[in-house]
SEKEKE-57976 format. One record per residue (C-alpha): x, y, z. Coordinates in steps of 0.5 Angstrom, whole numbers, padded with zeros to 4 digits, always signed. Each point is the difference from the previous one (the first is absolute). Layout:
! residues N
XYZ;...
This chain:
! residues 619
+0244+0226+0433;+0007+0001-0003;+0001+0000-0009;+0005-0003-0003;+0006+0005-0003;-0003-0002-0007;-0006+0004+0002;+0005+0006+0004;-0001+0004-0006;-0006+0001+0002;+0002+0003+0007;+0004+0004-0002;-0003+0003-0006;-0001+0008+0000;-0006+0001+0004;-0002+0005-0004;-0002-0001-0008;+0002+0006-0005;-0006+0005-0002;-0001+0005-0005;-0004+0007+0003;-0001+0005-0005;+0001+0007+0004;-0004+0006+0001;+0002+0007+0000;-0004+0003+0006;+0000+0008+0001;+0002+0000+0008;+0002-0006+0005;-0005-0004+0002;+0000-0004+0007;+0003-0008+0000;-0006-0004-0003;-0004-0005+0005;+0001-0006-0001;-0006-0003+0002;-0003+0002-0006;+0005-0001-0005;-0004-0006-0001;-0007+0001+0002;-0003-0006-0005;+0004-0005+0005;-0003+0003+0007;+0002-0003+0006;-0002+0003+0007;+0003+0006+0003;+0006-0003+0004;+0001+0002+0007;+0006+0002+0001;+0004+0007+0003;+0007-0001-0004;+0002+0003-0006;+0006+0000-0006;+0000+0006-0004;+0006+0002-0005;+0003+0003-0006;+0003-0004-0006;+0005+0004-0004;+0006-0001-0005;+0007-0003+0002;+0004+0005-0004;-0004+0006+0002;-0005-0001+0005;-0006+0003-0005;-0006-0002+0003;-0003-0006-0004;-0009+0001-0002;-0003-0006-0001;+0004-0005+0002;-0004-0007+0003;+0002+0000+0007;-0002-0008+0003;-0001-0001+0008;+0001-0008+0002;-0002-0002+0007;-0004-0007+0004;-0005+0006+0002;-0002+0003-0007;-0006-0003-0004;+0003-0005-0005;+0007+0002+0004;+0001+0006-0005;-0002+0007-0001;+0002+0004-0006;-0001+0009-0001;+0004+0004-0005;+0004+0007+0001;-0002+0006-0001;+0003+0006-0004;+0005+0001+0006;+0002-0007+0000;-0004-0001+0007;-0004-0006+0002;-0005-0003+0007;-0002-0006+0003;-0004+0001+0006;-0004-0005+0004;+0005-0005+0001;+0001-0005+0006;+0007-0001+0005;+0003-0005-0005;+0006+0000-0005;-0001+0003-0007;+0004-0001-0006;+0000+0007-0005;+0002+0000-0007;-0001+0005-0006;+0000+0000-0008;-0001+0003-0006;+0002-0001-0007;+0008+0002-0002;+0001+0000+0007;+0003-0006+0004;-0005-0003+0005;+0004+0001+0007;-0003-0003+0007;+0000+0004+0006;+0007-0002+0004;+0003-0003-0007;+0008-0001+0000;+0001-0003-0006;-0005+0001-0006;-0005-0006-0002;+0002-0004+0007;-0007+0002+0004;+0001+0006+0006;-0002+0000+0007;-0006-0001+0004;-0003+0007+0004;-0002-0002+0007;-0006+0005+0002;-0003+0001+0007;-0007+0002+0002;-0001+0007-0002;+0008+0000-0003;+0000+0006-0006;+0006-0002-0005;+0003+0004-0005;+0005-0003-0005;+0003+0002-0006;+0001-0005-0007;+0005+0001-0004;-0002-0002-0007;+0006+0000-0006;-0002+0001-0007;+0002-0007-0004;+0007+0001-0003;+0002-0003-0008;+0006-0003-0003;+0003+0004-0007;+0004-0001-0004;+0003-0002-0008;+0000-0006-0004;+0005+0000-0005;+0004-0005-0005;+0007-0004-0001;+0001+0008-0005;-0003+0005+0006;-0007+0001-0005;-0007+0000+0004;-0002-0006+0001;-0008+0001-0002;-0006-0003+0002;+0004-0005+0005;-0003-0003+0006;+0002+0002+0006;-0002-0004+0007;+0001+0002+0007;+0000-0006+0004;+0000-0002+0008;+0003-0006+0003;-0004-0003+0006;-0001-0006+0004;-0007+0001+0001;-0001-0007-0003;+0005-0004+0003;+0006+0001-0004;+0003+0006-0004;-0006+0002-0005;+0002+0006-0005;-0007+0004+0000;-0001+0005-0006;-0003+0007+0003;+0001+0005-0006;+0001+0000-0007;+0002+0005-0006;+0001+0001-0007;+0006+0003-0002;-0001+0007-0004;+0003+0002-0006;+0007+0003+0003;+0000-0007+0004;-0003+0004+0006;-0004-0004+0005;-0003+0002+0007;-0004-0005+0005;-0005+0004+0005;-0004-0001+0006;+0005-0006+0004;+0001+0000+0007;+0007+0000+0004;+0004-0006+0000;+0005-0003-0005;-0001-0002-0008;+0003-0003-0005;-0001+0004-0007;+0001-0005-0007;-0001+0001-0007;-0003-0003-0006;+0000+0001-0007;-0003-0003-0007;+0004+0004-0004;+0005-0003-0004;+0007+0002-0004;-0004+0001-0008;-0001-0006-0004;+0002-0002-0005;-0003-0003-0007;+0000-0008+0002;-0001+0002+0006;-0007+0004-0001;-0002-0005-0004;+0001-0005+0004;-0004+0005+0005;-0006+0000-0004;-0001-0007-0001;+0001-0001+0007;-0006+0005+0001;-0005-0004-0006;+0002-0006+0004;-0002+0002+0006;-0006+0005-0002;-0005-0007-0001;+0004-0005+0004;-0004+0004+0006;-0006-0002-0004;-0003-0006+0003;-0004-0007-0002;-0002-0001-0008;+0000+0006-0002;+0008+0002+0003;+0002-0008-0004;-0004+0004-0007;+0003+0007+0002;+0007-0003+0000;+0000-0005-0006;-0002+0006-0004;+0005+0005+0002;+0006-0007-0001;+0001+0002-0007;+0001+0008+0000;+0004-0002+0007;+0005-0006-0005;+0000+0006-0005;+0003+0005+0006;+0004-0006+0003;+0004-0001-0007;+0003+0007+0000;+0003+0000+0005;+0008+0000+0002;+0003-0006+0000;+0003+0004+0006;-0004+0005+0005;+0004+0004+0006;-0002+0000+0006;-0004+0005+0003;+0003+0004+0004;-0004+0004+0005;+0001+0003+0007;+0000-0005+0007;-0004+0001+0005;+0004+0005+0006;+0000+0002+0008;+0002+0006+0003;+0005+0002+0001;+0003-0004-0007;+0000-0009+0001;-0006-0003+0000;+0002-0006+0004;+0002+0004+0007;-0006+0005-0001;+0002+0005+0006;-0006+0005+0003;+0000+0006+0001;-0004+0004+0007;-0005+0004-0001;+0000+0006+0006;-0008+0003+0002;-0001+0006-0003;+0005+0000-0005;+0001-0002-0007;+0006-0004-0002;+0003+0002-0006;+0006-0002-0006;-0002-0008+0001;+0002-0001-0007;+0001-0007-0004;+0004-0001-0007;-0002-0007-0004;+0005-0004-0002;+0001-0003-0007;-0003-0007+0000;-0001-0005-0005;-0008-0003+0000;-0002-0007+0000;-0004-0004-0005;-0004-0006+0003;-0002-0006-0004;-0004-0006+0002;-0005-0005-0001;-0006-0002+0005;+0001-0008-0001;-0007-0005+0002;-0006+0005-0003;+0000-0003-0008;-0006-0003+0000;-0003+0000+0008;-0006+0005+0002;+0005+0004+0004;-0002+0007+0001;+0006+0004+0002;+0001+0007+0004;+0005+0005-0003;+0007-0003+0000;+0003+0006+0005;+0007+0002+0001;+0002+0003+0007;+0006+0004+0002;+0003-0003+0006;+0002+0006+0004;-0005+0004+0003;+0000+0007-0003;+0000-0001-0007;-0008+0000-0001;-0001+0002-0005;+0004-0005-0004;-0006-0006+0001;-0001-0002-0008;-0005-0005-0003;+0000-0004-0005;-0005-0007-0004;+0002-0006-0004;-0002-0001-0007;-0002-0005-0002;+0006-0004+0001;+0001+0002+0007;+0006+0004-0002;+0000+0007+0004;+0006+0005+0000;+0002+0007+0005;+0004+0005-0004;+0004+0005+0002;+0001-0002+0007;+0005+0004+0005;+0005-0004+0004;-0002-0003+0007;-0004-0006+0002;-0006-0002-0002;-0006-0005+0001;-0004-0004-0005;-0006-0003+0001;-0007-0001-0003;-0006-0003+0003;-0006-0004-0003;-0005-0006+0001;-0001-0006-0004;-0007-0002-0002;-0004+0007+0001;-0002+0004+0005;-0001-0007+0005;+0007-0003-0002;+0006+0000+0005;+0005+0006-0001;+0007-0001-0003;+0006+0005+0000;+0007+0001-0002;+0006+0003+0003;+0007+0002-0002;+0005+0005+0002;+0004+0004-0004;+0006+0005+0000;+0001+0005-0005;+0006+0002-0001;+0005+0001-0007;-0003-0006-0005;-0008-0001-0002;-0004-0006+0004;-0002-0005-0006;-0003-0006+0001;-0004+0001+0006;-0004-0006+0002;-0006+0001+0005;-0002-0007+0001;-0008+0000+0002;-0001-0005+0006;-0006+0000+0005;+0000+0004+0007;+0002-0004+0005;-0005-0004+0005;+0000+0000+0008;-0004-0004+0005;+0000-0001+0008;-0004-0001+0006;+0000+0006+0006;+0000-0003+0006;-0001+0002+0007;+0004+0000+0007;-0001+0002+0007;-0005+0000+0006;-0007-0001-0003;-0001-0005-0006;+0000+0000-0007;-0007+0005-0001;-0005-0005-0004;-0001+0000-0007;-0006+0005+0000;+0004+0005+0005;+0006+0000-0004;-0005+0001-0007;-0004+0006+0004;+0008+0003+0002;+0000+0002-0008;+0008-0003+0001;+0004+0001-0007;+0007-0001-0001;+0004+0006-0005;+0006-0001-0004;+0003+0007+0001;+0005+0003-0006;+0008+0000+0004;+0002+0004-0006;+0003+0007+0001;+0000+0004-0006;-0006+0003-0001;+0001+0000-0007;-0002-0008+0000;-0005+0001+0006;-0004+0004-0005;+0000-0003-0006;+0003-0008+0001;-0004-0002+0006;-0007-0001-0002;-0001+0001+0008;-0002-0004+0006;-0001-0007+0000;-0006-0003+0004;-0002-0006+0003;-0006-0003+0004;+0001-0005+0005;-0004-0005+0000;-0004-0004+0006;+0006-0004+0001;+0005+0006-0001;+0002-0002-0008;+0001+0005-0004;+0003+0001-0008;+0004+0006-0003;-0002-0002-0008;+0005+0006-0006;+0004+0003+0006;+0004+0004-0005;+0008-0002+0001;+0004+0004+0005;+0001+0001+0007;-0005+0001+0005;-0001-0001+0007;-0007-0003+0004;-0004+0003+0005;-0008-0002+0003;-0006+0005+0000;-0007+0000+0003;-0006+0004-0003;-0005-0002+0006;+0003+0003+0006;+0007-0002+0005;-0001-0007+0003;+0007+0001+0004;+0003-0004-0005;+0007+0002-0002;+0004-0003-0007;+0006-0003+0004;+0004-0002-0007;-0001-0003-0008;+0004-0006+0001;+0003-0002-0007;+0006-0006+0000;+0003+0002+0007;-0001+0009-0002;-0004+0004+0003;-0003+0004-0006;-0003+0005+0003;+0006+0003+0003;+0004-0003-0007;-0001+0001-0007;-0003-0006-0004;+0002+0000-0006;-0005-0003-0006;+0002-0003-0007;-0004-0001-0006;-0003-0006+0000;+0001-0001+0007;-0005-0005+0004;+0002+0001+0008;-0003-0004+0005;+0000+0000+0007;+0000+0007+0002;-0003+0000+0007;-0003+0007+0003;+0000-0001+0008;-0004+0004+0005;+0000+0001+0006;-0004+0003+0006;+0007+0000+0005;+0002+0008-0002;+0004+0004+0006;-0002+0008+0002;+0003+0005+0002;-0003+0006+0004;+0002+0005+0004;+0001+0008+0000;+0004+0005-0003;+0002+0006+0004;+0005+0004+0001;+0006+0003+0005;-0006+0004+0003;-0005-0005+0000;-0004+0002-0006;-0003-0002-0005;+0005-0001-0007;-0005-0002-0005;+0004+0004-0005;+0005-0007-0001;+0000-0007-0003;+0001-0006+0004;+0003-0005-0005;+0001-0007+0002;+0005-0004-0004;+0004-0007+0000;+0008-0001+0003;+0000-0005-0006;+0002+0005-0006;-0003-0005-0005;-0007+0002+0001;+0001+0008-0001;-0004+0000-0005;-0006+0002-0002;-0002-0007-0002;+0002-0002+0007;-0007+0002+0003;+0004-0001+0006;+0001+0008-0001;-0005+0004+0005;-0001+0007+0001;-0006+0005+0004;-0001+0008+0002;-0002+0000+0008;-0007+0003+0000;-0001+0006+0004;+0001-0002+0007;+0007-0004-0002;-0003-0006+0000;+0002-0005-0005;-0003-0008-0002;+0004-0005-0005;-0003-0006-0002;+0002-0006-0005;+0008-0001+0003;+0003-0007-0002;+0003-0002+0005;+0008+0001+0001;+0005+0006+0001;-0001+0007-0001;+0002+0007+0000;-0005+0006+0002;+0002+0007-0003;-0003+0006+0001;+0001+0005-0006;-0001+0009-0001;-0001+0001-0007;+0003-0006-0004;-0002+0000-0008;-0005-0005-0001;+0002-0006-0002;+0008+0001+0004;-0001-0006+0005;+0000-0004-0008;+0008+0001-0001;+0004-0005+0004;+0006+0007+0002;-0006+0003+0004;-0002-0006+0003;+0007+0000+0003;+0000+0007+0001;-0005+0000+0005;+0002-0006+0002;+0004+0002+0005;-0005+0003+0004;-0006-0004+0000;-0002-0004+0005;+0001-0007+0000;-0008-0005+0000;-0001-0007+0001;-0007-0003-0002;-0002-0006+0001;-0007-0004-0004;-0006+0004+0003;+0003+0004+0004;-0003+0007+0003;+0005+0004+0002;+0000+0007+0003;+0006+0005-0001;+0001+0007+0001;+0004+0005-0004;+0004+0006+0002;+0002+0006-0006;+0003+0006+0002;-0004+0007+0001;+0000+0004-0007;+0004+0006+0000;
């Protein structure tokens, strides 16, 4: 069976997780450890096999063997596929007993990269070992110790900037769509010196934040203190928050009445990417075995926002609101997620809010814990002047119905097969910030179609989503063809939903008319070259997307062959791919790369059809 591109992570993820083993001293070399006995809890029967690889894992700069390091062997032979022993002092490890067959081998150990036998290029899987009967290899892993990024985070003056937040970040394309990852972060310390360990080759982007502000004034931090004292009870929620508020009124009015007529803004430092705009971030490359140095940021001057608003359809209903939450736009700004809660009045307030683009939401429900959901939504820009007046209007979350209908050879299944098949309907979040994926979607909606096939979507949070149809029981060879709504297909196409919003006539159709590819994959010489990805994608450009579901991509097993299922029907291209970085075949441009290589396909509705690909040997 072939898997959707959606799931490829899961095929290309590194073979081997990272470990920590304690080393021992020893006192005089010792032989390789048998790994048949590294697990004797977990005993299988002797393996009959006359074949054996054997090796050292050493460091990459200075070839010094590497004690302890957790060595896995995979194999169709092996028990459960995979067996695992740990170096000696001398770096040295043994598998004997195996079977003629093809073996992947792969070592790690804590500070070190994790590296596969063959590997060209770090994180991308290696090469497999053909083995015959009675075949003794030796092979040498080369492991580099992970690297770090330093540098110094100063101020608009040159002064450290002290407990600044620095994050390192990885941009990928894993999910569908360009994703900034954070994969390291630091503190700043008290020369504004920072170092971020332990981070593998490849390319990063280094940004900075701060809280820090120029030194208030007297309005100022009055008008900071009565900030604080607001904010100290509107967290505290039911009566006791309404007493707490209405007796801390008088000392806050008495606080108020000192104020400035006039109070200047705050002035603060904006967020900043290496090597000195935050809006086009560049990235920095990351060598094995070598730190990289002199990555340094200076925070500009910026003037910080205050945020006023009220939360308006609450005063006398029996809402329960979830924290009002304030994201950032832009990916590599995490630690600027803030909170915030109404009084009494609904009104809420940001404070020193850095510039940038911003998303305000609340969500809730009316009527207690069985009422329907509600939210509000604005977004925001902070620039050079204070947002007051903010309106978030409560409205309900929206309400979807629809039918799931079924086309092809056999007939619709009857009301107690489509019951025992476990069919649900899911609205999956479209959204590409993982800012808001964490914190604005309460999750995955979830339908159950009845016995005629009707199903009801109630509080679906207003955004973009897209549909897709699972089955908890077992395959029926029923594949999800399209989510017709209004002429569109939203399952390639996002839906976007209102508040408020009643939508009808959403149409899920099934189908048991679904295309396979097979055949094998060898190469010049006519073995097999399992080390490759078969990537089925369409001619037509609009469906190069993960939603698509038209996207479809296998490894050959071991002996070449390979198996595709659930292709619509239309016109395709079929590539091959070496070392591609998970999730590339999701950007248009290396589609098109690509593309002039691949071999044009046609399928028809229900159509086996076999063919046989040819890649070059490996040098």
């Amino acid at each position: 069976m072939g898997i959707r591109c959606t799931d490829l992570t899961v095929i290309l993820a590194a073979a081997f997780t990272a470990g920590v083993v304690t080393s021992g001293q020893q006192s005089a070399p010792t032989p390789p450890r048998d790994p048949t006995r590294v697990h004797p809890a977990n005993a299988t029967p002797p393996r009959r096999g006359t074949a054996t690889i054997s090796g050292t894992v050493v460091t990459l700069s200075s070839e010094q063997p590497i004690a302890d390091a957790t060595v896995n062997i995979y194999g169709s032979t092996l028990p459960d596929r995979r067996l695992s022993t740990t170096t000696d002092v001398q770096g040295r490890f043994q598998f004997d007993h195996l079977s003629s067959g093809r073996y992947t081998v792969g070592a790690f150990r804590a500070d070190f990269v994790n590296v596969t036998y063959g590997t060209r290029i770090y994180g991308r899987g290696g090469r497999a070992i053909p083995l015959a009967e009675g075949e003794r290899r030796n092979i040498r892993l080369q492991l580099p110790h992970k690297s770090a990024i330093a540098g110094t985070v100063v101020d608009e003056r040159g002064t450290p900037a002290t407990a600044a937040s620095i994050g390192v970040f990885k941009y990928s394309m894993a999910f569908g769509y360009p994703r900034v990852l954070r994969v390291g972060s630091r503190t700043t310390d008290n020369t504004g010196a920072y170092r971020v360990e332990s981070l593998e080759p490849g390319d990063y982007t280094v940004c900075a934040t701060t809280r820090a502000t120029t030194p208030l004034d007297d309005g100022q931090r009055l008008q900071a203190e009565i900030d604080r004292q607001r904010r100290s009870v509107e967290f505290i929620l039911g009566p006791e928050g309404i007493a707490a508020q209405q007796q801390i009124a008088p000392q806050l009015a008495a606080l108020e009445a000192r104020l400035p007529p006039h109070i200047e803004p705050v002035v603060g430092f904006a967020p900043m990417c290496h090597p000195g705009t935050s809006s086009l971030p560049s990235r920095v490359r990351v060598l094995p075995d070598r730190d990289l140095t002199g990555v340094n940021l200076q925070f500009p001057l910026a003037r910080l926002i205050r945020i006023e608003g009220v939360v308006n359809g609450i005063s006398g209903a029996d809402v329960q609101l979830d924290p009002i939450m304030l994201l950032p736009g832009d990916e590599t700004r995490t630690d600027w997620v803030e909170s915030a809660r109404p009084n009494t009045a609904g009104q809420f307030r940001f404070t020193n809010v850095a510039p940038g683009t911003y998303r305000i939401f609340v969500q809730g429900k009316i009527g207690g814990d069985s009422g329907v959901r509600v939210s509000a939504m604005r977004d925001v820009v902070a620039a050079d002047e204070d947002i007051k007046g903010l309106v978030l209007d409560i409205q309900r979350d929206a309400t979807i119905t629809g039918q799931v209908i079924f086309r092809g050879a056999r007939r619709q299944p009857s009301p107690a097969t489509l019951a025992n098949a476990g069919f649900r309907v899911r609205m999956e979040p479209a959204v590409r910030n993982s800012q808001e994926s964490l914190y604005l979607y309460p999750g995955v909606a979830i339908a159950t179609p009845d016995e005629d096939g009707r199903f009801v979507f109630a509080d679906v949070f207003p955004g973009d989503y897209v549909v897709r149809v699972m089955t908890t029981k077992g395959p029926l060879n029923w594949f999800s063809d399209t989510a017709s709504l209004a002429g569109r297909d939203v399952m390639s196409e996002a839906l976007s939903v209102k508040a408020n919003q009643q939508i009808s006539g959403l149409v899920v159709t099934m189908t048991d008319q679904r295309a396979e590819l097979s055949g094998m994959l060898l190469t010049e010489s006519g073995e097999p070259a399992p080390q490759y990805l078969i990537l089925v994608y369409p001619t037509d450009e609009r469906y190069w997307t993960a939603q698509s579901g038209r996207m479809l991509g296998t490894r050959p097993k071991e002996d070449g062959s390979f198996t595709l299922s659930g292709l619509r029907a239309g016109r395709y291209r079929i590539a091959t791919l070496l070392d591609a970085e998970t999730g590339a075949w999701f950007d248009p441009a290396y589609l098109r790369q690509i593309d002039t290589t691949a071999t044009a396909l046609s399928l028809t509705d229900g159509e086996r059809k076999v063919l046989n690909l040819r890649v070059p040997n490996e040098q």
